[in-house]
C-alpha positions as a Markdown table, in Angstrom:
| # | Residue | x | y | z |
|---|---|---|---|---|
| 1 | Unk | 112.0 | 90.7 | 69.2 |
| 2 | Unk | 112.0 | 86.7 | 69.0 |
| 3 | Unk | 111.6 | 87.0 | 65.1 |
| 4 | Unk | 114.5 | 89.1 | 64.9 |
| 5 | Unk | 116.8 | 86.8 | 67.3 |
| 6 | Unk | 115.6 | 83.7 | 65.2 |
| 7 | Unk | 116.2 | 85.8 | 62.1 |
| 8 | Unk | 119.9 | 86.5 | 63.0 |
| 9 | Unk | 120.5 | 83.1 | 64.1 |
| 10 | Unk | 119.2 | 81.5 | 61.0 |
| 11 | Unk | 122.0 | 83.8 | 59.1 |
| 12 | Unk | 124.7 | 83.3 | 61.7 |
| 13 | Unk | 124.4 | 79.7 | 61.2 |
| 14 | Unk | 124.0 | 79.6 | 57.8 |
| 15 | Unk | 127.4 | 81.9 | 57.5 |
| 16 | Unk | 129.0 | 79.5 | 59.7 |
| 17 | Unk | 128.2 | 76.6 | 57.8 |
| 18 | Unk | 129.7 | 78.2 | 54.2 |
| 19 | Unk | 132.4 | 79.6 | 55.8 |
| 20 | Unk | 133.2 | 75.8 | 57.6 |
| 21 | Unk | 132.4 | 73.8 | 54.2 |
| 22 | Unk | 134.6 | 76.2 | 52.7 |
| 23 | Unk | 137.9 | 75.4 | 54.9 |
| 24 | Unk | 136.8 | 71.6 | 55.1 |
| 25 | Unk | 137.3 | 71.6 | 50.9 |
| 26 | Unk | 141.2 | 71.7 | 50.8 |
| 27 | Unk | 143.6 | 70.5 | 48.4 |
| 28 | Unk | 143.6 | 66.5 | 48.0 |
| 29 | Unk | 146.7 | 64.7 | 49.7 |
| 30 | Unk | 150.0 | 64.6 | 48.0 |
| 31 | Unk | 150.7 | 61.0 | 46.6 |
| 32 | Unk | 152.7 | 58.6 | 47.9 |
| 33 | Unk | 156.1 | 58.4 | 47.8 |
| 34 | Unk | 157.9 | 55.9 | 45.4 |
| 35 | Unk | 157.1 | 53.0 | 44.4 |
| 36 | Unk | 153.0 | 51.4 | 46.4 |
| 37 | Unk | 154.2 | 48.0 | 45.8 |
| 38 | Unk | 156.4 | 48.1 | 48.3 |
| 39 | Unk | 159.4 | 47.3 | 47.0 |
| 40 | Unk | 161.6 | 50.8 | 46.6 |
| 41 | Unk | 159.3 | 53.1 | 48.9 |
| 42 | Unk | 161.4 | 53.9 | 51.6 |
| 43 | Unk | 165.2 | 56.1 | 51.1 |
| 44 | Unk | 168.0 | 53.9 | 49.5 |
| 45 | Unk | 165.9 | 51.8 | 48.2 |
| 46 | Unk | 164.4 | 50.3 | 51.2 |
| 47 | Unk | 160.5 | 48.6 | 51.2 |
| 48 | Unk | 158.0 | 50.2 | 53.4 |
| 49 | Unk | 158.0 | 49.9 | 56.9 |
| 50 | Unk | 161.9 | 50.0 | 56.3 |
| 51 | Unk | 162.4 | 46.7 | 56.6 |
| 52 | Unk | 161.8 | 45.8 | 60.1 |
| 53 | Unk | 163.0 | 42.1 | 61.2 |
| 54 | Unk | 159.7 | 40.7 | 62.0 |
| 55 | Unk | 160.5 | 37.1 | 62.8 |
| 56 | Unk | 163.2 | 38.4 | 65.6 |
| 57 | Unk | 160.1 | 40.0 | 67.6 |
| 58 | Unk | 157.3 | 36.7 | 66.6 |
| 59 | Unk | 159.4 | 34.0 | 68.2 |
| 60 | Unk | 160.1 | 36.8 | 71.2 |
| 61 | Unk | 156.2 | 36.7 | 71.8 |
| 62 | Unk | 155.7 | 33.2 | 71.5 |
| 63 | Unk | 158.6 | 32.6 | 73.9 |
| 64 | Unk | 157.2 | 35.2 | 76.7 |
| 65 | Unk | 153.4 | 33.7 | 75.9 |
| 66 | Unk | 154.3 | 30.3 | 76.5 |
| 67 | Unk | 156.4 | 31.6 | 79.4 |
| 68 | Unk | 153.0 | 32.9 | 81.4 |
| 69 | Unk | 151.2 | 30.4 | 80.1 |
| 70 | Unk | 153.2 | 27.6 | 82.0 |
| 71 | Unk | 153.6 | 29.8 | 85.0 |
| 72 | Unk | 149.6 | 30.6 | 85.2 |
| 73 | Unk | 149.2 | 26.5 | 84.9 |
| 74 | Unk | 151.2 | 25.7 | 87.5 |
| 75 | Unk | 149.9 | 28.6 | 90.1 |
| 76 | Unk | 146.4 | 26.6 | 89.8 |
| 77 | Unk | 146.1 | 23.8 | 92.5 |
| 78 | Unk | 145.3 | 20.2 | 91.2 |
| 79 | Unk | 141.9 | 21.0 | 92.5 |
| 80 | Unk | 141.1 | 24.2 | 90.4 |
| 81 | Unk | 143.1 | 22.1 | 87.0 |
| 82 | Unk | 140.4 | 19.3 | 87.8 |
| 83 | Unk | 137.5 | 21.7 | 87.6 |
| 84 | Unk | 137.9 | 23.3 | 84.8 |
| 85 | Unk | 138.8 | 20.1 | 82.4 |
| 86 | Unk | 135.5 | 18.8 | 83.5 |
């Protein structure tokens, strides 16, 4: 009885392993659209990542950083300021 248990599971697995492998081998990825460069990839022309204004959202995050940064420096007491510059 336990040889024929081990004997079945030895096929179940190995039909579950061709059957798997076989689904896992698909078709390879479409390429990418336009131009890779980046220059001409997105619709009308546009680079990739459409363009975003970057420098707009940079000086917004140095602005709020230094923001905390000068509000967590003067929530210390002279004491704790003293302490840690030693």
């Amino acid at each position: 009885m336990r040889r024929w248990i081990r004997k079945t599971m030895n096929v179940l697995s190995i039909i579950l392993i061709v059957l798997v492998s076989k689904q896992a081998m698909g078709d390879a990825p479409p390429p990418p659209p336009g131009d890779p460069t980046g220059f001409g990839g997105g619709q009308n022309g546009d680079p990739l990542g459409g363009g975003a204004p970057v420098g707009g959202g940079t000086a917004l995050l140095l602005t709020l950083s230094a923001c905390y940064a000068i509000k967590k420096y003067r929530g210390q007491s002279v004491q704790e300021r003293t302490h840690h510059n030693i």
